[in-house]
C-alpha positions in Angstrom: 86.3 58.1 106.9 84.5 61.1 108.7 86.4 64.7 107.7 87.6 66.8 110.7 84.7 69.3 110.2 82.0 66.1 110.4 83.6 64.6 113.3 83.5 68.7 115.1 79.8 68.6 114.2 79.0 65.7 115.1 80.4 65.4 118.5 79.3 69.4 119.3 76.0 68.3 119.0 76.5 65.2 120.8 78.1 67.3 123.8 74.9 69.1 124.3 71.7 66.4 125.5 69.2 68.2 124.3 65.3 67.5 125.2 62.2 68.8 124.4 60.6 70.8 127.1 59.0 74.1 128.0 62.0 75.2 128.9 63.7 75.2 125.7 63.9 78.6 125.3 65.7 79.2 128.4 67.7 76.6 127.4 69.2 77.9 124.4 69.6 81.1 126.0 72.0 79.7 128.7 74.0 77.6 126.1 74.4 80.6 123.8 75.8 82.5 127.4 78.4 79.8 127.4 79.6 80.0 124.2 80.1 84.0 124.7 81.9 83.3 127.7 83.7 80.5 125.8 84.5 82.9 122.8 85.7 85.8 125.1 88.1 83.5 126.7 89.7 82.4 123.5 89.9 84.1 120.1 88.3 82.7 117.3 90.4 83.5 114.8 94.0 82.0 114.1 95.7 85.8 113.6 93.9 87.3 117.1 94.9 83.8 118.6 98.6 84.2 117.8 99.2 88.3 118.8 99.2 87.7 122.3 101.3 84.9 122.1 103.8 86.9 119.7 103.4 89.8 121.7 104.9 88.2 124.7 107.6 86.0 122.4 109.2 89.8 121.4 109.1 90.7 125.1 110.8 87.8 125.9 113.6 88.8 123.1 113.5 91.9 124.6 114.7 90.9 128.2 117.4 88.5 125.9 119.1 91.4 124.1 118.0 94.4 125.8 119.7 95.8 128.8 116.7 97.0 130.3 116.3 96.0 133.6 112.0 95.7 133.8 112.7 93.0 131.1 115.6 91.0 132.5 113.8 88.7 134.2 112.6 87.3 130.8 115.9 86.6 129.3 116.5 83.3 127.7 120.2 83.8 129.1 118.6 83.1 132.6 116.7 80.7 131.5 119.6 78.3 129.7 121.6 78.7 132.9 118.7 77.5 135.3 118.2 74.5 132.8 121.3 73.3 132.8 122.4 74.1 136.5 123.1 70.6 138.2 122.1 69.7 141.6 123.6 67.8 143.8 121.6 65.5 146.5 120.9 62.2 147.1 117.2 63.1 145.4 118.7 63.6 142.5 118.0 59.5 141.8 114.6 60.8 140.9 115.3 62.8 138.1 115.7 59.3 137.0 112.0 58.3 137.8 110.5 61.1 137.1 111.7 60.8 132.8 111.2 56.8 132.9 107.5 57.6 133.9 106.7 60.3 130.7 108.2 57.8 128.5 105.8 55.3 129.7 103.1 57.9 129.3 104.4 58.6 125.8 104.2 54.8 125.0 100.3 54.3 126.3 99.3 57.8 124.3 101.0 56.4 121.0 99.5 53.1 121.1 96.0 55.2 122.0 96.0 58.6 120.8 98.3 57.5 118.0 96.2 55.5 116.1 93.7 56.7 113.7 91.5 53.1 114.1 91.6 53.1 117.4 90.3 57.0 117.2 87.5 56.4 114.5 86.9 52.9 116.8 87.1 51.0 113.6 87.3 46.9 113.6 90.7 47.2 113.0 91.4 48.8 116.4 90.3 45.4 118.6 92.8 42.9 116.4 95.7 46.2 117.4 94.9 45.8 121.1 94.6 42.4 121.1 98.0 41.7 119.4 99.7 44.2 121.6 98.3 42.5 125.1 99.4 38.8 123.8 102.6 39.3 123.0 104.7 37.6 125.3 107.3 40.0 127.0 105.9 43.4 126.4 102.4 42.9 126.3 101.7 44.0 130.5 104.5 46.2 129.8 102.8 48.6 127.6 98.9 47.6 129.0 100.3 48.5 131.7 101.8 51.5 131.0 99.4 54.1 132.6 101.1 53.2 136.1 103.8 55.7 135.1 101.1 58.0 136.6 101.5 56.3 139.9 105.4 56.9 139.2 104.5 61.3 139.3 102.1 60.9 142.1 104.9 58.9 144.6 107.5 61.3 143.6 104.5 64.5 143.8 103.7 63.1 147.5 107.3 62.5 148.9 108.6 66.0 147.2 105.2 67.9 148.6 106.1 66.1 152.2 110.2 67.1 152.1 108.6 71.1 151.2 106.2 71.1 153.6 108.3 69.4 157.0 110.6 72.2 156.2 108.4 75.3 157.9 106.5 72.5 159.3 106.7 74.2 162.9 104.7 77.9 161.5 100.9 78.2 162.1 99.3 75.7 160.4 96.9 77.8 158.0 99.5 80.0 156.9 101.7 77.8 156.1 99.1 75.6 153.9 98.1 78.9 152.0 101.5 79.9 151.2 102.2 75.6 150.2 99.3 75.8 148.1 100.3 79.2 146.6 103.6 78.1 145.2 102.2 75.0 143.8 99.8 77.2 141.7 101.6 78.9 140.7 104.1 76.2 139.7 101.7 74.5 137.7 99.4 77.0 136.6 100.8 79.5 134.0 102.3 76.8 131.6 98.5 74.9 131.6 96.4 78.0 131.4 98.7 79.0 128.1 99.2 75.2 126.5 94.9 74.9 127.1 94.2 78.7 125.6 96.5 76.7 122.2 95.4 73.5 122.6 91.6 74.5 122.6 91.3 77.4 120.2 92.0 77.7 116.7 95.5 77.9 116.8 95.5 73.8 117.5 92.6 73.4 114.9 94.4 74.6 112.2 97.4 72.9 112.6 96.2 69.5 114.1 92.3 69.3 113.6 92.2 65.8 114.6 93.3 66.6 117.7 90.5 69.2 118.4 88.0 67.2 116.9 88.8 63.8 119.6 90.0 66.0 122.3 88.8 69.4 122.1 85.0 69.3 120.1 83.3 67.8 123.7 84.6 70.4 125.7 82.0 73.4 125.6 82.9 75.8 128.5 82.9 73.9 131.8 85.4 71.2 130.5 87.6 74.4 129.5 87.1 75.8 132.9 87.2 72.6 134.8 91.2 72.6 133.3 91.3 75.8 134.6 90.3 75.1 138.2 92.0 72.1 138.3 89.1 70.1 138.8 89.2 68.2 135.2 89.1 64.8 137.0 85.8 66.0 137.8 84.2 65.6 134.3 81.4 63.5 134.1 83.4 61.6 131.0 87.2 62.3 130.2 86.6 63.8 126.8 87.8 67.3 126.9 91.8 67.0 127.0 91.2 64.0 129.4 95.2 63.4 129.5 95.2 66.2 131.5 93.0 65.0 134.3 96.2 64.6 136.5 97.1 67.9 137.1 93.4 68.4 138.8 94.2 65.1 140.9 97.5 66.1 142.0 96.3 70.1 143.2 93.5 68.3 145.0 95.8 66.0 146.7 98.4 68.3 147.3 95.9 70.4 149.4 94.8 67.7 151.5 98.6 66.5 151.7 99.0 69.4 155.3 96.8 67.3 157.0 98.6 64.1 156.6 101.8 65.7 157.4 100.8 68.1 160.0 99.6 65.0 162.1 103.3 62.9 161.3 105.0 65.7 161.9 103.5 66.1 165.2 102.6 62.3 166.5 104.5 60.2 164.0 103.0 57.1 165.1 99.5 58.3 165.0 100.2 59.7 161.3 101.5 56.9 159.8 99.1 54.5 160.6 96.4 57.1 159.2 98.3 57.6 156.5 98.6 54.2 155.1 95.4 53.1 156.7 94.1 56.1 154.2 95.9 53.8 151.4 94.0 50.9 152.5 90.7 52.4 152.4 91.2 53.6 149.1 92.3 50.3 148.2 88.5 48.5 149.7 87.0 51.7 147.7 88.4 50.7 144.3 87.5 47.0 144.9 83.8 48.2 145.1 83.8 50.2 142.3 85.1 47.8 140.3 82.8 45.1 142.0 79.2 47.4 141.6 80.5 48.4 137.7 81.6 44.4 137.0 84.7 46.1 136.2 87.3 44.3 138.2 88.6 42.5 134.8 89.7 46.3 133.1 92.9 47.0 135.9 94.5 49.0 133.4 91.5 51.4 131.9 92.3 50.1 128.5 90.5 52.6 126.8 91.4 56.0 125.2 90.2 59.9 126.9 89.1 60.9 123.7 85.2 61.8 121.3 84.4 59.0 119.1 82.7 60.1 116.0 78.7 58.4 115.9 77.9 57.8 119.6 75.4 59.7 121.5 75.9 61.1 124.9 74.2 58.0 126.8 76.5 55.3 125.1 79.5 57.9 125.9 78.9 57.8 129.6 78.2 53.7 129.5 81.9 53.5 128.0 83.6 55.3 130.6 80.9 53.9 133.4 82.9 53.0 136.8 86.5 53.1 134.7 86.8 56.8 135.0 85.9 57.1 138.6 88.2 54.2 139.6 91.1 56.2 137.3 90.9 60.0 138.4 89.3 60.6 141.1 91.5 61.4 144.7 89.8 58.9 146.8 90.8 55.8 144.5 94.2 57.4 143.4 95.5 58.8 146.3 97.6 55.6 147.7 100.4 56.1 145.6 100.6 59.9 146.7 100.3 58.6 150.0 103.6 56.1 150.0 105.2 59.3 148.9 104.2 61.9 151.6 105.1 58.4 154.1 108.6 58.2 152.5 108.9 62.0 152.3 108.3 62.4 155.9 111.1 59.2 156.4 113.9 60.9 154.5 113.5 64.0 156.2 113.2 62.9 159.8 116.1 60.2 160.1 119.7 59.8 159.2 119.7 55.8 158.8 122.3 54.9 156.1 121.7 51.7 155.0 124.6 49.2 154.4 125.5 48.3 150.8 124.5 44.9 150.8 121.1 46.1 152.9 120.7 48.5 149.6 121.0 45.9 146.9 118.7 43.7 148.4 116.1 46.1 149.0 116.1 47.7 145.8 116.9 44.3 143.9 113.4 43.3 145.6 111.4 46.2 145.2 112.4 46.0 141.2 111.3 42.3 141.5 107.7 43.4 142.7 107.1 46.0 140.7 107.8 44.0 137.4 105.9 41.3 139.2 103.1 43.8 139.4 103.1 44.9 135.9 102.7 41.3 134.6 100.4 40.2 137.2 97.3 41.4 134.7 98.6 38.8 131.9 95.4 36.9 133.9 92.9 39.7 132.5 94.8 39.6 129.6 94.3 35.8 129.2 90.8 35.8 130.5 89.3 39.2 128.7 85.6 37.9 130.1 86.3 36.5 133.5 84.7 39.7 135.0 84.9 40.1 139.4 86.8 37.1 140.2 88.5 37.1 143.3 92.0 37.6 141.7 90.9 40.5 139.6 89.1 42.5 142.4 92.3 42.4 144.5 94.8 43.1 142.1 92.4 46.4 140.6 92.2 47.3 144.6 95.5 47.0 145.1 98.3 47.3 142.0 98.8 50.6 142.0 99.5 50.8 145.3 101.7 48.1 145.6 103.8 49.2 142.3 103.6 52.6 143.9 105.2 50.8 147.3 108.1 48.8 145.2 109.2 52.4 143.5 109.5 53.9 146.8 111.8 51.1 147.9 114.0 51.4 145.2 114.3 54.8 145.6 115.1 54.0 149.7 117.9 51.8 149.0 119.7 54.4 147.0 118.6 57.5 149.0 119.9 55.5 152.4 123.2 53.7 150.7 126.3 54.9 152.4 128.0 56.1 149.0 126.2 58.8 146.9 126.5 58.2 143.3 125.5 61.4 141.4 123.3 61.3 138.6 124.0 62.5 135.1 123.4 66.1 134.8 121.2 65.1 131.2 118.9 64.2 133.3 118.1 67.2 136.0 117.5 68.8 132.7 115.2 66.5 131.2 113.4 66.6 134.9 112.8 70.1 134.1 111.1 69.9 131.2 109.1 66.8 132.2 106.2 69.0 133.1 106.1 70.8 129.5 106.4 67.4 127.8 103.7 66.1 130.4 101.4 69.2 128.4 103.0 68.9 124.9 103.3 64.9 124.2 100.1 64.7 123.0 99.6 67.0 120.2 103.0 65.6 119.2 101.6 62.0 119.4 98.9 63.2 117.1 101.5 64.5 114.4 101.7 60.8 114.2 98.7 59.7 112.8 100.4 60.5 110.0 102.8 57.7 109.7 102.0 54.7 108.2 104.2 52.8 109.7 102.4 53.8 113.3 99.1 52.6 111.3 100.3 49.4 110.1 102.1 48.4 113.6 101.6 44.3 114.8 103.3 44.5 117.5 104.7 46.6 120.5 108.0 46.5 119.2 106.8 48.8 116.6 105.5 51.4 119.2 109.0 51.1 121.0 110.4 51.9 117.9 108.5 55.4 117.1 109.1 56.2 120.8 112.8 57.7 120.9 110.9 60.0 118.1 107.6 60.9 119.6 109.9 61.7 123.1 112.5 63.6 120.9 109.6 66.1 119.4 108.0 66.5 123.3 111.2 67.5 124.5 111.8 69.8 121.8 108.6 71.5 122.3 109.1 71.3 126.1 112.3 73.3 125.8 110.6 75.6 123.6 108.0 76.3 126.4 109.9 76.0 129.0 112.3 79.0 127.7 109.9 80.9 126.7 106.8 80.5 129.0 107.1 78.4 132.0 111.3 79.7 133.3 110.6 83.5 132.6 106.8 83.3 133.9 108.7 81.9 136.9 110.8 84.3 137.5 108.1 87.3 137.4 105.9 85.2 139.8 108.7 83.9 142.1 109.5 87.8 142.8 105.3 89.0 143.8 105.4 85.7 145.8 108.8 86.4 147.8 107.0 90.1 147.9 103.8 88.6 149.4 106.0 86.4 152.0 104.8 83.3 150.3 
């Protein structure tokens, strides 16, 4: 078994393709600009690492236990109370969906991420993936698992619709600046503070696998390409590719105005470019999966992550076709798309569905979405069938259509007569969804120590360590949320009401 430090070397060198030319000189000139630029951005030693970070911790203390009032804003008090203040609308339901989905993420990244032979791709890793796809009830279940992402982008698309048709009447350009604004800096400040850990030395001394499988292949565009939201445009998803979402869903989210603007305005007109958008992307996947001969590989079976020994060519055949098909907005934007649809529904009628309309509805929609998941059992049973007819539709179209059967179910409760609220547990667990989102995977590493993870048959072992990777991703998400993303917040949320966003 490789050491961390071999694996680093190995896939640093691997991350620059270097060739003999005249130009060699430059060449070495330019990468050793990068790594300055990459040093100035973040520290490179553990102790100048942590200052900042304990620097702002005390200030946050500060605003806890000190009345003064240019601190307040910081105060964990405030924070506690936002966490566990309940809501109370018929939305609520999606607090729901919205942990269901990073458990499901939680359960792919431990069966991934969480395996040492299936990070050193050792022969053992195949018989793993193999056992987990034949067994016979949760084997689609957790292949199938990465369409908890479709889960977040229905639930992104309908909430970006509901905040946008509320000022949907002001100028168009204004409004999309000041939509686009808020998201930022929603998302922003918790990502740019969880990258400057995850990729510096404060992660490499306290989880050096994870830097040497997610982190060594990064260099300085894949760090800035996290930092301009554009990570889903990496020529391979090796640099912290779990986070490749976050790029797809800013990216979406700005062209979202342009759906909306048009329902809002000619409703007929938007919806059938809106879902005709969903069935475009839908022909687009089908020929990317047709020109890569991947049609047989729905689920992208295969970890974001450096393997140890492989040069850059092999690297890019690996990911060849799978990683277009899996990030990028024009093959992943249906399932956003059902959401800014329904979004736009729930906010411009006030239908109320009868109670036994709403238990057939949602009763069906649950049917075709499990019906979906275990619809790839035939890729599963025929690992070498390649672009057969079955295969290229159901890769063109499953994530879309799982994406359609949550939206029901979330119809048929939204539109019942009676609202039933949620527990509160939940609205707080919502919250800290994003945190988790950034956190689960260093956590999931911790895990590569535990033998009983290594040893696992079966996916009733990985359901059995997940109650304890979720329980150590909220924890860390409550951490960050109190002391990073909630007081952040609150100092942003007062320069954007300044700046009339």
């Amino acid at each position: 078994m490789s050491s961390p430090s071999q694996i680093l070397d190995i896939t640093e060198r691997l991350s620059e393709v270097r060739t003999y030319s005249p130009m060699s000189s430059t060449s070495s000139s330019s990468n050793f600009t990068l790594e300055c630029l990459t040093a100035a951005i973040l520290p490179d030693t553990l102790h100048a690492a942590l200052s900042p970070l304990l620097a702002w911790f005390t200030l946050v203390l500060i605003g806890t236990f000190s009345p003064i009032g240019i601190f307040s804003g910081l105060s964990l008090k405030r924070s506690i109370k936002e966490l566990l203040t309940e809501r109370s609308s018929k939305l609520d339901v999606l607090d729901i969906y919205r942990f269901l989905a990073i458990l499901w993420v939680m359960l792919n990244h431990t069966g991934s991420e969480g395996r040492i032979d299936i990070l050193e791709r050792l022969p053992s890793a195949e018989g793993f993936k193999k056992a987990m796809h034949e067994h016979p009830i949760f084997g689609a279940f957790l292949g199938n698992s990465a369409l908890g992402v479709e889960i977040f982008l229905l639930l992104s698309g309908l909430l970006a619709a509901r905040s946008w048709l509320r000022k949907a009447d002001e100028p168009f350009f204004s409004h999309w600046k000041s939509f686009i604004a808020r998201r930022l800096l929603r998302l922003a400040p918790s990502m740019f503070i969880f990258v400057y850990i995850a990729a510096g030395p404060i992660m490499n001394a306290v989880l050096p696998r994870y830097t040497s499988s997610m982190i060594s292949a990064c260099g300085f565009w894949g760090i800035v390409s996290h930092v301009t939201f554009t990570s889903n445009w990496q020529s391979t998803p090796t640099c912290m590719g779990y986070l490749w979402y976050l790029g797809l869903d800013m990216q979406l989210y700005m062209a979202a105005p342009i759906f909306l603007n048009l329902l809002h305005k000619s409703p007929k007109k938007g919806m059938i470019v809106t879902l005709g958008t969903v069935v475009i992307s839908a022909f687009i996947r089908a020929g990317y999966c047709t020109s890569y001969g991947i049609c047989n590989k729905s689920d992208v079976d295969i970890p974001f992550i450096s393997y140890p020994g492989q040069d850059a060519a092999t690297l890019k055949s690996i990911y060849a076709g799978l990683w277009d098909l899996y990030s990028r907005p024009y093959t992943k934007c249906g399932p956003f798309l059902i959401g800014l649809a329904l979004g736009y529904i729930t906010t411009s009628t006030s239908y109320i569905m009868p109670p036994t309309t709403s238990k057939i509805v949602f009763r069906s929609s649950l049917f075709v979405a499990i019906a979906t998941i275990y619809a790839i059992l035939p890729e599963y049973w025929n690992p070498d069938a390649g672009n057969t007819v079955y295969n290229t539709i159901y890769t063109a179209t499953f994530r879309s259509v799982f994406a359609l059967a949550i939206g029901g179910m979330i119809s048929a409760m939204y539109f019942r007569q009676e609202y039933n609220p949620t527990h509160p547990v939940f609205a707080m667990l919502a919250k800290l969804t994003y945190n988790a989102y950034l956190l689960h995977m260093p956590v999931v590493y911790i895990f590569n120590w535990l033998p009983f993870l290594q040893a696992a048959t079966s996916p009733v072992h990985l359901l059995m360590v997940l109650p304890f990777v979720a329980t150590l991703s909220f924890i860390a998400a409550l951490i960050f949320y109190l002391f990073i993303e909630a007081p952040i917040g609150h100092l942003t949320s007062q320069y954007a009401t300044k700046l009339g966003l």
